[in-house]
N, C-alpha and C positions, 0 to 999 in steps of 0.2 A: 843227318837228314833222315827223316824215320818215316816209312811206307806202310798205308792202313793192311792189317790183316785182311788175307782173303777167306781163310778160316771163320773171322768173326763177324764181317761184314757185308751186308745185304741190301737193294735197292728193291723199291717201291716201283711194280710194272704198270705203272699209271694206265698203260694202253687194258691190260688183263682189270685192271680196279674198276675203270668206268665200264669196260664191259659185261661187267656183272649187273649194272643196272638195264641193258637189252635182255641180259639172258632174262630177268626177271620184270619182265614190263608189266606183264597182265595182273602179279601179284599188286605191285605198284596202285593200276590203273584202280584195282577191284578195292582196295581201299582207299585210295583219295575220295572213288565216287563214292562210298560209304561215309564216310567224312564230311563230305561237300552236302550230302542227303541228308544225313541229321541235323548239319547247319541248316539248309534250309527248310526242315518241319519244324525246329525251336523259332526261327525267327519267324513264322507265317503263326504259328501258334501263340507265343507270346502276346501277353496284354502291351497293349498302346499304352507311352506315355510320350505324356505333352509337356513343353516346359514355355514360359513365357518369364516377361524380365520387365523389373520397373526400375529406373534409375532414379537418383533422387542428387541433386546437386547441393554440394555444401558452400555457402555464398551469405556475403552479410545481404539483410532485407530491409537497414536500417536507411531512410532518406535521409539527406544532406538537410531538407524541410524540420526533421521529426528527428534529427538529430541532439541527445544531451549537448548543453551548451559548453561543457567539460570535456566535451570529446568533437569539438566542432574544429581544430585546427588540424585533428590525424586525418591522412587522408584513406581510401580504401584500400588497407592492404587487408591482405590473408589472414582468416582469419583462426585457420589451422592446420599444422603441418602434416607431414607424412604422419608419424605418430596420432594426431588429434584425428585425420581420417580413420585410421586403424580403430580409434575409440568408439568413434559414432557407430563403423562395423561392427563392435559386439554391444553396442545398446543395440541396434537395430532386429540383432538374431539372440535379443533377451529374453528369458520366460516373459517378462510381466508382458512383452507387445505381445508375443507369441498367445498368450492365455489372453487376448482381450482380441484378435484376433480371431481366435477359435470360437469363442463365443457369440463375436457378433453375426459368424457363417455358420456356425453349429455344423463344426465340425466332429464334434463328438455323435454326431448322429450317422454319420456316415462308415460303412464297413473297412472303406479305404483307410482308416483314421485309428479307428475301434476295428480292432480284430474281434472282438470279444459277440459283437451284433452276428455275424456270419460267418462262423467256423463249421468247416467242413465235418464231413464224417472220418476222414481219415487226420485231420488235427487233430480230433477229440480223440478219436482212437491214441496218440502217440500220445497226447495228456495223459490219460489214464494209466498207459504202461509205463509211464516218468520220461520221457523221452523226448518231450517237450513242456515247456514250463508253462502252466495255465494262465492264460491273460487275465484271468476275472482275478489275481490275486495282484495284481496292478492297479493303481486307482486309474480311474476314465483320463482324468486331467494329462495323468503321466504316460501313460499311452498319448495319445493324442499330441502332446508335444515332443514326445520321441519320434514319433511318424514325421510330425513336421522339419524336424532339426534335421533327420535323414533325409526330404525332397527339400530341402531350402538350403541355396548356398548365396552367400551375403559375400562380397567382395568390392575392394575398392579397384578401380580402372587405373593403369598406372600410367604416371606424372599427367595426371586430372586430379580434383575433389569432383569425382563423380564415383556414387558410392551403387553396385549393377543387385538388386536383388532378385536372383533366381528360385523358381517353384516350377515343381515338376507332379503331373499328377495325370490320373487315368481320366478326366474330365477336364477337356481344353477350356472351357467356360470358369471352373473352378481354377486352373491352373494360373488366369488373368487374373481372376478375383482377389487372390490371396493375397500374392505383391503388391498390389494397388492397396488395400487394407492394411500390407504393414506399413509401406510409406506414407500411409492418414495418420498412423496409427503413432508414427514414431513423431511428426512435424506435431500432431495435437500432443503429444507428452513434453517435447520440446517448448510449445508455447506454454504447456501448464507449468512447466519448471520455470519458464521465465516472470509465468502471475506469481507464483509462490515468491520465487526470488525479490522479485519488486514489491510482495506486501510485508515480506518479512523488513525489507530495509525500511520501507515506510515507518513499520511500526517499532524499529529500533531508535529512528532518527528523530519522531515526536520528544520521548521522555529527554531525551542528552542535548538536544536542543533546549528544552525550557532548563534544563541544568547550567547548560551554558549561559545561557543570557544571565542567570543568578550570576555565575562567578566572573562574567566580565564588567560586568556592575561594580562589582565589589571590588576588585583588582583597578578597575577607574577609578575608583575613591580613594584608595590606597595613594593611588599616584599624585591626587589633587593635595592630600591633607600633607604628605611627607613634600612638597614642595612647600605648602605653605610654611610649614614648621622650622623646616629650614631655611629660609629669606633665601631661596635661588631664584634671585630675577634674570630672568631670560633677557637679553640683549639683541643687539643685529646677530645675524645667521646662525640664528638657533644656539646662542651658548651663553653661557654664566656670564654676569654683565663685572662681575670682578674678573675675570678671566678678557675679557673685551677691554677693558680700562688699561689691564696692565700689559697688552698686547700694545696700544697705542701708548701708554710713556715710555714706553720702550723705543719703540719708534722716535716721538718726539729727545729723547737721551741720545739716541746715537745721531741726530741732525747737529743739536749742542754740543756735543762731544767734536765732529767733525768742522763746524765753526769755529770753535776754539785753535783747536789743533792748526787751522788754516792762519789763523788772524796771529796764533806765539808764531808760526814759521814766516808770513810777510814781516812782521815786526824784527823778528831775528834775521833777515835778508837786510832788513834797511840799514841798522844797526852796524852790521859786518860793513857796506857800503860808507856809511860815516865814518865809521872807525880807519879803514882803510885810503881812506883818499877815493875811491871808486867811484865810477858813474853811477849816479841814478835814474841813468833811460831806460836799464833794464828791470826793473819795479816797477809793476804794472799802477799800485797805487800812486805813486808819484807822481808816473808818466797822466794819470787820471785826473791830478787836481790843476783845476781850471788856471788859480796865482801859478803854479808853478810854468804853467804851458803859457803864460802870457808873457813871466821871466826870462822862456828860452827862449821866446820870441823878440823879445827886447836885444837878448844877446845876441842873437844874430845879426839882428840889427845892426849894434855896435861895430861886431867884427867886419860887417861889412862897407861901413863907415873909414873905420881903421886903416881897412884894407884900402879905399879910393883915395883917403890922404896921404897913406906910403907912398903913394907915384908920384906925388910932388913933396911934399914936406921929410924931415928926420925926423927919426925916434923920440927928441927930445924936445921937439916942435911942442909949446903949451897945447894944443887942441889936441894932438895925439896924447897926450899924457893925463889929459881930461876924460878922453874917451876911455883909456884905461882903466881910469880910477874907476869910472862908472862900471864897467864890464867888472873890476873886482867886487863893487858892492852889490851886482847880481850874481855874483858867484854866493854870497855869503847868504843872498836873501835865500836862494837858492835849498842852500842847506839846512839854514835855521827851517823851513816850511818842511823839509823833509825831517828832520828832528819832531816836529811838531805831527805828522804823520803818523810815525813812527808812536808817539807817547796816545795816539789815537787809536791806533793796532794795537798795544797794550792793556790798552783799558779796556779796549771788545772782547780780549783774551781774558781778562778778569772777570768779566761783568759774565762769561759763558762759561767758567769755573764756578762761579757761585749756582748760576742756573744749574750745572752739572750735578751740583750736589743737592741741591733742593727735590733734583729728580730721583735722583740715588738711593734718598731717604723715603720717596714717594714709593718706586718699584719695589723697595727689601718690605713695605707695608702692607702691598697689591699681592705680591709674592705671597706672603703668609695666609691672606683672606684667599686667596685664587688657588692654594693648597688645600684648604680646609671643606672648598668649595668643591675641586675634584672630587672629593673622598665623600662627600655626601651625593654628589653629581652619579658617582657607581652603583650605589643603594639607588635611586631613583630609576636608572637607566634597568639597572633589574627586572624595578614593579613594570617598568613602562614596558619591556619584554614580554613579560607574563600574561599583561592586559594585552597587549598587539596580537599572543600567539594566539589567546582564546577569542579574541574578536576575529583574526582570521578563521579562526575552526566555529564557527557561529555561521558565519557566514557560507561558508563550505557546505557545512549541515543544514542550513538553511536553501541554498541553492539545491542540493541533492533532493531534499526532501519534496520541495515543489514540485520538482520533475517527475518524481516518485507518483505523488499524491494527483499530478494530472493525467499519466500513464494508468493508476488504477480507476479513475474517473471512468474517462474516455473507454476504458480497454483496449488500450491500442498497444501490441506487443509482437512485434514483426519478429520471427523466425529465421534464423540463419540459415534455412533450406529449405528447396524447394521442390517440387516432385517434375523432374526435366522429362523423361518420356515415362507412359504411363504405356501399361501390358495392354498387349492384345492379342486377340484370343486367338490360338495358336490353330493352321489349317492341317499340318502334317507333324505327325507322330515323330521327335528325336529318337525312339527306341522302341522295337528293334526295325536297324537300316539290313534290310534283306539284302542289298548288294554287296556292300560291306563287309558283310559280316560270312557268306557264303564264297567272297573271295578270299576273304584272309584264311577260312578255316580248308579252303580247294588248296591256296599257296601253302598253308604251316603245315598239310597234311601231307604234298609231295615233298616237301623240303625234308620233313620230320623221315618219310617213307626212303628218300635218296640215301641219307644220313645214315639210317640203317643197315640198308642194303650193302653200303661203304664197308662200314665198320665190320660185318659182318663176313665178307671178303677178305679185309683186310686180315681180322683176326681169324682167318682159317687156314692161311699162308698161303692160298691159292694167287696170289697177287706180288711173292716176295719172288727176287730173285737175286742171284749173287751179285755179289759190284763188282761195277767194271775194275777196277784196281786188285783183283785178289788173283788174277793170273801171271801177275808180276812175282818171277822169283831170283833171287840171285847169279848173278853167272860170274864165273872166272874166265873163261875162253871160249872160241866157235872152234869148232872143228870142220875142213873143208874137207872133199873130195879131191885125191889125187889125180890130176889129168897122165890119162894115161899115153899120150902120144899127142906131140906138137902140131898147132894147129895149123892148117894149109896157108900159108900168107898171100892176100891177094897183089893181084895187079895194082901199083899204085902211081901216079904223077907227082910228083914233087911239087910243092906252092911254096911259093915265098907266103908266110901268115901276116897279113894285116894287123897289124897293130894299133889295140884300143887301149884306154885309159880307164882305170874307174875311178870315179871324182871320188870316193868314201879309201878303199884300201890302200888306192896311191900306187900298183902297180902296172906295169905294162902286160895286159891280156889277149892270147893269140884268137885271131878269129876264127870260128871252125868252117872246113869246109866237104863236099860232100863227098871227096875223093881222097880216101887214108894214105897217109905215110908209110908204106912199107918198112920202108928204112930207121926210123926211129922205133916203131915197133918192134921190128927184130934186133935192134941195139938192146930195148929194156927190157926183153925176157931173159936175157942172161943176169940182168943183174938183181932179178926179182926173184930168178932160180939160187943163185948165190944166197940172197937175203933170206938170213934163219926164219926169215916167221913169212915171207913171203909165198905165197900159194898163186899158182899162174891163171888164169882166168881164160878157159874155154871159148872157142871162136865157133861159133853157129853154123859157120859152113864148110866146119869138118865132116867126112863121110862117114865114121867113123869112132866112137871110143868104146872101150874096154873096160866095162865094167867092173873096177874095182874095188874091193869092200875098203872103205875108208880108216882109215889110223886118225885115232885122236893123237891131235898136236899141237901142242901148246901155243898157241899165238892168237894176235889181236888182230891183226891183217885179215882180213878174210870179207866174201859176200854174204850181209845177212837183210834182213827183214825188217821193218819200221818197228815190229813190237820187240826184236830182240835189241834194236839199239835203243829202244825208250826202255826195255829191261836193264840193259848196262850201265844206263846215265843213273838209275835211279839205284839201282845194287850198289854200283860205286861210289854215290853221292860225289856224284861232278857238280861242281859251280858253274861250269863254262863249258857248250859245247857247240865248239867250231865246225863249222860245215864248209867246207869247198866244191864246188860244181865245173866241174871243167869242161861238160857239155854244155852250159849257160842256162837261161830262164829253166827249159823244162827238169831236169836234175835238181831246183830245188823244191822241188815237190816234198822231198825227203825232209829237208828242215821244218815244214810247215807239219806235216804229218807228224814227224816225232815230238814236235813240241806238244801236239794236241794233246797226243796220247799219254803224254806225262803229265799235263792240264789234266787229263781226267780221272791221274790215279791220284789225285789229291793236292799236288804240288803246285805251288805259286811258278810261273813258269813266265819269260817274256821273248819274242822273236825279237832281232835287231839288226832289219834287214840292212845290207852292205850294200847291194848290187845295183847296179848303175840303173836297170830300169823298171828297179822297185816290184822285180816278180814273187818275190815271197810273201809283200805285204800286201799288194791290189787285191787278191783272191781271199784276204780274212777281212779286207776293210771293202771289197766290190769298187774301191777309187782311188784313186791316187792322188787327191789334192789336200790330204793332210799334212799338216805338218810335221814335219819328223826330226831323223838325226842331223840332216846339213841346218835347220834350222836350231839346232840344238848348238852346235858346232860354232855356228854365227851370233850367236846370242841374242839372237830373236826371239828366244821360247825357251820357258822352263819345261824341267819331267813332267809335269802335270800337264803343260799342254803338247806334249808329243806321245805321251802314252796313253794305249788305244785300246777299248774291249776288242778281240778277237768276234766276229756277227756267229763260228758255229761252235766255238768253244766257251772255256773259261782260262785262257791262255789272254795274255796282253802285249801289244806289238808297238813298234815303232817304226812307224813307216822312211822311207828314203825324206822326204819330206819336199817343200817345196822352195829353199832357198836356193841361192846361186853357190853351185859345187864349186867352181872355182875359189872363193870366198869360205866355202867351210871348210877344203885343205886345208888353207894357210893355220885355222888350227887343230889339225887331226893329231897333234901332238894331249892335245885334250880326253882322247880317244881312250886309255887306263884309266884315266880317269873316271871316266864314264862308265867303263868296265865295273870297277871297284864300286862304284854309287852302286848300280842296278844290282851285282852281286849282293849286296848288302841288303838291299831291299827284298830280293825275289830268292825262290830256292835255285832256280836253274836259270842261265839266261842262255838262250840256244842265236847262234848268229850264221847269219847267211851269209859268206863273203862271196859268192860265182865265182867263174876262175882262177879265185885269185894263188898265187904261189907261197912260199915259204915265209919270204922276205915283207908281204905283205897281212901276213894275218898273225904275223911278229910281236905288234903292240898290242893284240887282243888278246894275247894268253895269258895266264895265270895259276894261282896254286888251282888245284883239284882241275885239270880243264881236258876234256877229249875232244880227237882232232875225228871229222868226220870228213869222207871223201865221197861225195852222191853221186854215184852211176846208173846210166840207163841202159847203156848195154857195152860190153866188156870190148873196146877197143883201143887203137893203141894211142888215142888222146889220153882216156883215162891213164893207160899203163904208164904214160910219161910224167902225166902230173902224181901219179903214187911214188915212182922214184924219184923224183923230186923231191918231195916233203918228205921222205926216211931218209935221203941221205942228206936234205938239213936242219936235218935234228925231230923231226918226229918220228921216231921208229912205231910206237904204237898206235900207226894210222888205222883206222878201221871203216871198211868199204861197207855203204850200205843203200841199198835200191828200193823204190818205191813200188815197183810191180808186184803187182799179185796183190798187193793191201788194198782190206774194204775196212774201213773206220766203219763202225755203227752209226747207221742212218744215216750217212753220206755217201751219197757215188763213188764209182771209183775213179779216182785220179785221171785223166785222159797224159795224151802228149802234149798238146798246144797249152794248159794249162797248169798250173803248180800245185793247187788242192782242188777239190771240191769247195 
């Protein structure tokens, strides 16, 4: 841990810096008004000038009425973008409007314009010694539109097409004129580019038109003669009438094809049915023909005959055997008709074979002509291309050309801009603004004046002083004064001590009260006189001592001073230094003080107050409802929201906080933990525990850690709680009081409270 030089390093006496600027006021005063006084003779002096503005809107002018018939379906969009504004901007601020401009106001007549009409005596003078460049060796023109290009500023207004043209000039009558003239000046150039544009197309579109009608003439004829030559007779829906023929036998082939096909498979059904013994109710043709259906009507007949003489007569009964005969001879007639069917189905299927191939023979015919026909059909379709593309461009050119030719008639050539507000002639001078300009130069003159004044303090050293950090120097030991004769012991009552708790350290803490202990008192001076490094501590209402010259003696025990303990934490490089108060709230005044002071030699430094009613942190935070360590402890709140700027330092604290203590015991097992975080984070962590004893500021120690015991005056509470903590186990306790410390620019410490 490494401590700034005091040798090398110096602070800025902010109070000594600014008060260089009272010592020096009237310097100050005596040039600002010098300042502010020439500002305002240039600006009362100064020529007037006047600026005025003409805006000109860029907008199509074309009617929906007067609209090209080629262009009657767009509706009105924009008709230029960011870019196309920016363009019209530098036509606008072109020489050629600029010089037609000029002329039409004759501006070259005027001195504002032409330097060259009214040159002083002292121009001419600095011409002559080269000192200035003579304007006669300028032509008029060029002058004159350098003048203007310096007061004219051309700009587009952003997300509009409104294009703002500014003119500034010593004549507010002129100053209107001008921008109204370039905005004529630019809409008439615009309309003459649109006659030019429309007579040049005009007179392109005469000659290519009468070229065109020649060649779509010609390209028609082409197309009539190579049809005739070819015999391509056109048919229904526009195609080759051999292409048409052989689309429909085609058709008509697969109707025969699919008749045949049908009429072999009914005959091939009936066939299988004869052959087999099978019914023929299942064949539709059969079941179709009229003798057959009057046959099975007969039969039924029969069997039903049959069937009424079985109830009376036998099988061999003549009339039964008759009736039989008959039912067999419609059986047979039966069959012979379906035979005869059948050789009827056969001959269809024949007779749609022959037709098949008649057709066969027709399509491979149609095929070859309907081939031959494509291929001449491609050549034609060509010409017929060629003629279609020029009679469309005939006509294109023919429609443009109209429109053209009754636009330069008429003269009618509407403008896509329009002049939206036009100048007017300006009442008050934009330059020079008297108030303005006498303020800014009274303010840059005192700012400019302070600045220096500063700088000039600064760098004389009149302003430097040492830092507070360079009085810090190493120590090994204190050395005390030997008391030379034992202090008078008072009268004292014995108290049973009330017994408090503190929710954070976890020990039981005695109450103080306003009538001393005699008897423990005089129990622990023997054992403080015993203890090597123990030095006894003087009682105020001895009559009495003996001035003896002091013996340095090696030891860490002893009463020292806020700057010598903030000397030893930092000489030593402690990580951890523990404070105990065994007087309560007002004794920790000591931890808050010595933290500052080690805040202000440089080092990252944090308080982590312990004590039950949070007196170490209220007086750097002014409250006590932040959150702290039992909130930390409970897991209600991270480091970030329990660590606190210090309001008079640059030290950072952690208040008691405002959870329920009960509840953050349970884990004060967490408490090294915590220790270890903060150590890592910070150079020093200084921790307030109040009364607490041996046994509870236990879990708070660590490598590098000094134990600190805060007294406010030498009695024998203090002398109990010091032999306490040496005999368990801190022997290098070190006593240290808050009295007598004045921190820079803070009061000093009272009783009832802990710091300033």
């Amino acid at each position: 841990m490494s401590v700034q030089s005091a040798a090398a390093d110096v602070d800025v006496d902010l109070r000594q810096l600014f008060a260089s600027l009272a010592r020096n006021w009237l310097r100050i005063v005596l040039v600002v008004l010098l300042a502010t006084g020439l500002a305002f003779a240039f600006a009362s002096l100064a020529t007037r000038h006047y600026k005025a503005e003409t805006q000109v809107e860029i907008a199509p002018r074309e009617s929906i009425y007067t609209r090209p018939a080629s262009n009657n379906n767009d509706t009105d969009k924009p008709i230029l973008d960011e870019q196309g504004v920016a363009t019209q901007v530098q036509i606008i601020s072109s020489n050629e409007i600029l010089k037609q401009v000029s002329q039409k106001l004759g501006l070259e007549k005027l001195p504002e314009f032409n330097e060259a009409l009214d040159m002083s005596a002292l121009s001419r003078a600095l011409v002559l010694v080269g000192l200035k460049s003579d304007p006669m060796e300028i032509p008029t023109e060029e002058r004159v539109l350098k003048k203007m290009h310096e007061k004219l500023n051309v700009y587009g207004v952003e997300k509009t097409r409104i294009i703002a043209i500014e003119f500034s000039s010593e004549d507010p009558k002129l100053a209107a004129a001008v921008p109204d003239a370039i905005a004529a000046a630019y809409i008439a150039g615009q309309g003459a580019a649109k006659l030019e544009s429309n007579s040049a197309a005009a007179d392109f579109l005469a000659p290519e038109i009468a070229d065109l009608q020649r060649q779509v003439k010609d390209a028609e004829a082409k197309v009539a003669a190579y049809r005739a030559q070819s015999d391509l007779l056109m048919g229904g829906n526009n195609s080759v009438l051999a292409t048409q023929q052989l689309s429909e036998l085609s058709s008509e082939l697969s109707k025969v094809r699919a008749n045949r096909a049908a009429a072999e498979a009914t005959a091939d059904g009936v066939r299988r049915a004869l052959q087999n013994g099978g019914s023929l109710d299942a064949v539709p043709e059969v079941l179709s023909s009229d003798l057959i259906q009057r046959l099975r009507e007969r039969q039924v007949e029969l069997r039903s005959n049959i069937a009424d003489l079985s109830t009376t007569l036998l099988g061999n009964h003549p009339r039964i055997r008759a009736l039989k005969s008959q039912l067999s001879d419609l059986d047979a007639q039966i069959r012979s008709e379906a035979q005869k069917i059948m050789k009827g189905l056969l001959m269809q299927a024949e007779t749609a074979k022959a037709r098949e191939n008649q057709l066969v023979a027709d399509v491979n015919t149609l095929k070859a002509a309907s081939a031959q026909a494509g291929e001449q059909q491609v050549d034609l379709d060509a010409l017929q291309r060629d003629a279609t593309a020029k009679r469309q461009q005939l006509e294109l050119y023919l429609t443009n050309y109209r429109e053209a030719a009754s636009r330069q008639d008429r003269n009618y050539l509407p403008v896509d801009a329009r002049i939206a507000s036009k100048a007017s002639v300006p009442s008050e001078a934009y330059f020079p603004k008297v108030g303005p300009i006498v303020g800014a130069a009274f303010a840059a003159s005192l700012l400019i004046m302070a600045i220096v004044t500063l700088l000039r303090e600064l760098f004389s050293g009149r302003a430097m002083r040492p830092a507070s950090g360079s009085r810090f120097e190493r120590i090994d030991e204190v050395a005390m004064p030997q008391v030379a004769q034992a202090p008078v012991a008072k009268p004292f009552v014995r108290h049973e001590p009330a017994v408090l708790q503190d929710p954070l350290v976890g020990q039981e803490l005695p109450e103080r009260s306003d009538e001393t202990d005699a008897e423990p008192y005089a129990a622990a001076m023997p054992a403080m006189a015993e203890a090597p490094d123990v030095v006894a501590m003087p009682d105020t209402t001895a009559t009495e001592q003996t001035a003896v010259e002091p013996e340095p003696v090696r030891s860490t025990l002893g009463e020292i001073d806020i700057e010598k303990a903030a000397e030893k934490l930092i000489s030593s490089g402690a990580a951890r230094a523990i404070f105990v108060s065994p007087e309560g709230d007002e004794a920790a005044a000591s931890a808050i003080l010595v933290a500052r002071e080690v805040a202000d030699a440089g080092l990252r430094v944090l308080l982590l107050d312990l004590t039950a009613s949070g007196a170490a942190s209220r007086p750097m935070l002014d409250s006590g409802l932040f959150p702290g360590i039992t909130n930390l402890l409970a897991s209600e709140a991270q480091f970030s929201d329990v660590i606190h700027a210090d309001l008079y330092s640059d030290c950072h604290v952690i208040p008691v906080g405002t959870a329920d203590p009960v509840r953050a015991m349970r884990a004060a097992d967490r408490l090294p933990i915590i220790m270890q975080s903060l150590t890592t984070a910070y150079d020093l962590v200084v921790v307030e525990c109040g009364p607490a004893d041996a046994q509870g500021i236990g879990r708070l120690t660590g490598d590098a850690t000094e134990v600190f015991l805060s007294m406010l005056k030498a009695d024998d509470e203090v002398t109990q709680a010091a032999v306490k903590l040496i005999e368990n186990g801190y022997p290098d306790l070190t006593l240290v009081t808050p009295l007598g410390h004045e921190p820079p620019g803070n009061p000093v410490p009272g009783r009832r409270t802990a710091a300033a």
